[in-house]
C-alpha positions, 0 to 999 in steps of 0.5 A: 811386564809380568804376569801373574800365575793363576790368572783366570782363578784369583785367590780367596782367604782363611782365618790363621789357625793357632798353634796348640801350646807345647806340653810341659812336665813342670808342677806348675803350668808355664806360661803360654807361648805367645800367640802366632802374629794375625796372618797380615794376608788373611783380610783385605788391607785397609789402605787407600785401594788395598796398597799392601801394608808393606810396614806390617809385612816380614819375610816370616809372613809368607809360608803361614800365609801361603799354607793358609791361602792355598787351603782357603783356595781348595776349600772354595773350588772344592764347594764349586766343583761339588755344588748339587745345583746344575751349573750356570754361568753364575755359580761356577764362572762368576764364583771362580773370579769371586774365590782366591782372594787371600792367595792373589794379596799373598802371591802378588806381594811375594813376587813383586818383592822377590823381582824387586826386594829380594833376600836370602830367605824370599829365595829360599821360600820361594823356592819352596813355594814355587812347586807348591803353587804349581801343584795347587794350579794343576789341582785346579786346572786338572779338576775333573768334576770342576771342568765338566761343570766349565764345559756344560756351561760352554757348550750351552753358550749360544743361549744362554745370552751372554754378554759380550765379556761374559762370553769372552770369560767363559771362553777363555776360561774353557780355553784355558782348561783345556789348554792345561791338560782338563781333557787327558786321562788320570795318567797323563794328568799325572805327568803333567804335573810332575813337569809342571811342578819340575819347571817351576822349581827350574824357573826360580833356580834360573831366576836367582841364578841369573840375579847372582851372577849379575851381582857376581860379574861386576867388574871392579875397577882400582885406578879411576884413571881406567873409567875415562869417558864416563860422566861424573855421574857414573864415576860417582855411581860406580864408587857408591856401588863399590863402597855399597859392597865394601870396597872403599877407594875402588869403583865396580861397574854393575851389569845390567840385564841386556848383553851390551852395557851402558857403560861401554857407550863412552868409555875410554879404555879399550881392554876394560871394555872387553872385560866387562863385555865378557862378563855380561856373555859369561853370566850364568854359563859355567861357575856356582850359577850356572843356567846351562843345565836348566835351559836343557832340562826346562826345554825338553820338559817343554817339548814332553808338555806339548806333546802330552797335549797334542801339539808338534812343538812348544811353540806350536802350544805356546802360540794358539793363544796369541795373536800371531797364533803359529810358529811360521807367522812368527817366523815370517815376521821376524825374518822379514824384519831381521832382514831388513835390519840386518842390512841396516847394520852392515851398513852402520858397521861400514861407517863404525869401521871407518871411525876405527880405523880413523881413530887408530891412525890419530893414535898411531895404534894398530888397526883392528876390525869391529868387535861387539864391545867396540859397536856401543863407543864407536857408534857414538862417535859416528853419531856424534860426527853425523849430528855433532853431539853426544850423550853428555851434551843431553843428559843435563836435559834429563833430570829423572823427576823432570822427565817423569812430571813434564814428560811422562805424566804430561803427555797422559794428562794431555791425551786422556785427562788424568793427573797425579798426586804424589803421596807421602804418607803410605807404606812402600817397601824399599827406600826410593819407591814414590806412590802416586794417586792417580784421578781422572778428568772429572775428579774421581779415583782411578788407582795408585802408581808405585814407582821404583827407578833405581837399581839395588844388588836384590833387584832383577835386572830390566824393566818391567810393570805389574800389578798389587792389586787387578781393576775388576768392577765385580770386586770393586777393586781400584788397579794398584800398579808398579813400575819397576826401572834400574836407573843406577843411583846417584852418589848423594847429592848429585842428579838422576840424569837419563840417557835417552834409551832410559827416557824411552824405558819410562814412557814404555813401562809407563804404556803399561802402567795406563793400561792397568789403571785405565782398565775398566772392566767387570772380570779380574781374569780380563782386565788391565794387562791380562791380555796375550804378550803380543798384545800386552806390549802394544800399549808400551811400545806405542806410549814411547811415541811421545818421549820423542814427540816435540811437544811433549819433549820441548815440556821436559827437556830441560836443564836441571840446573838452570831450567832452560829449555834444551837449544833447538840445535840440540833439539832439532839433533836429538830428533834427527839423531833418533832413527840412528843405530837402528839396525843394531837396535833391530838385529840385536832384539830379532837374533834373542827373539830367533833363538827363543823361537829356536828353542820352542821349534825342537822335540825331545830328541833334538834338544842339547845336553847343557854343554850344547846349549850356546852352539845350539844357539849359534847354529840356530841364528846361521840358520836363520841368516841372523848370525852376525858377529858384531852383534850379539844377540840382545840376551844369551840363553843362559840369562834370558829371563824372559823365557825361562821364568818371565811368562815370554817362553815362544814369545818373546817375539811380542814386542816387534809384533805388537811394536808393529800394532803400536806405530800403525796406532802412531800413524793413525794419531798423526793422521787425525791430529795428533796429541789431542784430547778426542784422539787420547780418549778413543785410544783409551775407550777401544784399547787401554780401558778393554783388558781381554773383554774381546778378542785382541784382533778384533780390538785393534781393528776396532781402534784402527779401522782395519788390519796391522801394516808394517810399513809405519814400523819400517819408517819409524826405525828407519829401515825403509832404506834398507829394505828397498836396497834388499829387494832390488 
């Protein structure tokens, strides 16, 4: 998921403002130049829910637009924070969510292009731009007059007789003030600012750098004999990307965003396995794209920001907000959890070794012990020996469109009574992009629902949800939400079929996709997934839940040619087969979330220049007990996006806390019946439709009736074991 950058002030329009004609010596007049194009941004689209026309829309289009946005902007903050009038919750809470409308379609459309459709001139303006818009978010944020106005109205709160999430806006928006720096002096407010413009402009550089040297680390292949192994679905996608980038009779391996790559899974030849393996590590570390630099600037301009506000360490200013709310309950539960699957892992690697050495003595090779590029092949032929099969076994059973209709939206229809409609005649911006209408059990229109599945050169590695357009009842605003997966490509005319990892990954993008559209709330600043990371993910992790509930893959999975219904031997395998490779699952997400934790814990002077970067890392995964070889961390610093540009800076731990939120809510379904219409509706009415109208905290209690376990995330991935092997 991504978030937006001026949550708690969406964004209003101005008029384009014409250009004055150039002067001319000539006798006679010339001709006018012709008039500037209407500013596409400047009024609401008239599409079905706002969708942005994407057919009308050109990269020339944003600077005029951001310039006029941003002025627009300026102009109604100004007439709020110099209103004579006294302040009330209405003139000055209620018409910040009222102004901004303009910058919110340009900067939603601008960065969802560039995460997903990029070009040389979308990097080149949003490297202009992103320093603005920081400026002009600091110019607010830091607006004296503005938040004296926000505090009269906070301190007066116990009677002025709110409601509940009229109380919870003014809060956080306070919250959010001051948290940006309101309370400091001009001096300080000064510095403030240059280090928040400097880490604007140092997130995007690190972005495109990493966008790059992904696209730069394909490793190209010349004798398809070196692919064995792979599917013909690969071999197939791996030629189409070559001939994508002109090399014709030559196949080149795409890297995805994570360090281990999909490919290794199955592939053959041992050498090529490295070299791609070492490919995926070397992004972004040295060359023309390198991130070291970056990662020491941006964090020692984190640590100079907290300090200005008052706080030890980043991360210390990062977590107030958050559920976890300090850095030593994040500690606790990382360790505690990486833990217990690094136990697990040592027991996994214990059986991959065996299957190596196995493997080298039918050869008549040497022996060699374990290396991070031999884990992904080797586990699957542990796997396949423990449940006797394999992945291309399964694949033919998940054919893309039959995983989305059958699986995805039939377990949304069951549980909360939505349906959808796909719709071919609306706008999108790049071709493959599907556009849904959803409605809801009684008829009525919740919202639309981009899909975009495949992965291109000009697009961001990953997964990830966001927003067109927010649900807000104040605005009478219907969600436009997007999905953004990096399936590779078929060559033409052969089937998307899936791994179960990236059947998983559209349940879980799609977890976040119903809590935009289910949103149901009055304020834009609280609605759909504005809510802190580790309560974000909440919703995502527990909708993977049904990817493997039997009824709900028993409806998918089927074979894409003949239509059959997966055997239930393969069945009954796949299920036994989920809680496999769980400690590698476990420690290679605990070891990114440690080192990002790392980071945020340092002050000034305890950050490396950009040659220390990979042994600060190193030393911080040894101190923490959470060095292991075999297994590398899930990204290294110098391509971890979701830190240094993707809003998850000291929290990228999100996802275990709030996959701790989401099996508990898993316990709490099967223990009331399961998949059922009543239970999908509780879900909907305490969580997916409540955006931040309340506290997090106080939402889940809500729903489960007291506070989070860890026992049920434990068990789902099978790391019970392990851990009662730990304490005894």
């Amino acid at each position: 998921m991504k978030s937006s950058l001026l949550m708690l002030i969406p964004v209003l329009a101005l008029l384009s403002c014409g250009k004055h004609p150039a002067e001319t010596q000539a006798p006679v007049p010339a001709p006018a130049p012709p008039a500037p194009p209407p500013n596409v941004f400047a009024s609401a689209s008239t599409l079905p829910y706002e969708l942005p026309p994407f057919d009308k829309i050109t990269d020339a289009d944003f600077r005029p637009a951001f310039d006029e946005a941003i002025a627009a902007h300026t102009k109604e903050v100004r007439a709020i924070a110099d209103n004579p009038e006294s302040p009330t919750f209405e003139n000055t809470l209620v018409a910040l969510q009222e102004c901004g409308a303009e910058l919110q379609r340009v900067s939603k459309v601008f960065y969802n292009l560039v995460g997903s459709n990029t070009d040389d001139d979308l990097e080149k303006i949003e490297q202009e731009e992103a320093p603005k818009l920081a400026s002009h978010a600091d110019a607010v944020l830091l607006d004296t007059p503005l938040f004296l106005r926000i505090s009269a109205i906070y301190n007066q709160r116990e009677t002025l007789h709110l409601d509940a999430e009229s109380m919870q806006l003014l809060e956080r928006t306070y919250h959010d003030f001051v948290q940006a720096g309101a309370k400091l002096g001009d001096e300080d407010k000064a510095k403030l600012k240059a280090i928040n413009e400097r880490l604007s402009t140092l997130g995007t550089q690190f972005d495109q750098n990493v966008l790059q040297a992904t696209k730069d680390g394909a490793v190209v292949v010349d004798d398809v004999a070196r692919l064995k192994g792979l599917s013909d679905e690969q071999i197939g996608a791996a030629a189409q990307a070559a001939k994508d980038r002109g090399l014709d009779g030559k196949w080149v391996l795409t890297l995805q965003n994570t360090t281990i790559q999909p490919v290794l899974t199955t592939l053959d030849d041992r050498a090529l396995r490295e070299t791609i393996y070492r490919a995926s590590i070397g992004r972004a570390n040295g060359g023309p794209s390198d991130n070291t630099a970056i990662v020491a600037e941006a964090m020692k301009l984190r640590a100079q920001k907290a300090a200005l506000l008052g706080y030890p360490n980043y991360a210390s200013y990062a977590l107030v907000d958050e559920t976890a709310g300090t850095p030593d309950a994040v500690d606790k539960i990382l360790g505690d959890i990486g833990a217990s699957g690094l136990s697990k892992a040592k027991q996994e690697a214990a059986d991959i070794q065996r299957a190596i050495d196995t493997d080298c003595k039918a050869k008549k090779v040497a022996r060699f012990d374990l290396q991070p590029w031999d884990w992904a092949y080797y586990a699957e032929k542990v796997r396949q020996a423990k449940y006797a099969f394999d992945e291309s076994q399964v694949k033919p059973y998940f054919e893309l469109d039959h995983v989305l209709k059958d699986g995805v939206f039939y377990a949304a229809t069951q549980l909360y009574g939505i349906t959808f409609e796909e719709r071919h005649d609306l706008p999108v911006y790049a071709g493959g992009v599907r556009v849904f209408e959803v409605s809801d059990a009684d008829g009525s229109k919740l919202g639309l629902l981009l899909l975009d599945y495949y992965a291109r050169d000009n697009k961001q590695g990953g997964a990830w949800m966001d927003t067109y357009v927010d649900q807000s009842t104040l605005l009478g605003h219907h969600p436009v939400v997007v999905n953004n997966v990096n399936v590779n490509q078929p060559a033409e005319g052969q089937p998307t079929l899936l791994t179960f990892d990236e059947v998983t990954t559209m349940f879980h993008e799609f977890g976040h996709g119903l809590h935009g559209l289910l949103s149901n709330v009055k304020y834009p600043a609280l609605s759909g997934t504005n809510t802190p990371p580790d309560f974000a993910e909440f919703p995502s992790q527990f909708n993977e839940m049904w990817a493997s509930e039997p009824a709900v893959l028993t409806n998918y999975a089927k074979h894409y040619q003949t239509g059959a219904p997966m055997p239930k031997d393969l069945f009954d395998k796949v299920q036994s087969a989920l809680k496999f490779n769980q400690g590698f699952d476990t420690l290679e997400y605990v070891e990114a979330a440690t080192v990002d934790m790392a980071w945020h814990q340092v002050g000034v002077d305890a950050i490396p220049d950009k040659d220390g970067v990979l042994a600060f890392e190193d030393a911080s995964l040894k101190k923490a007990g959470m060095s292991y070889a075999p297994i590398p961390p899930r990204y290294h610093t110098p391509y971890f996006s979701h830190v240094f540009n993707g809003g998850y800076a000291a929290g990228y731990y999100a996802y275990i806390w709030s996959e701790v939120l989401a099996r508990d809510a898993g316990a709490w379904f099967h223990k009331n019946g399961g998949m059922t219409r009543k239970n999908g509706d509780t879900f909907r009415a305490d969580i997916l439709s409540r955006g931040r109208t309340a506290e997090p905290s106080a939402l889940f209690q809500t729903f489960y009736g007291g506070p989070p376990e860890t026992q049920p995330l434990l068990e789902w991935r099978g790391l019970t074991s392990a851990t009662a092997k730990k304490a005894k």
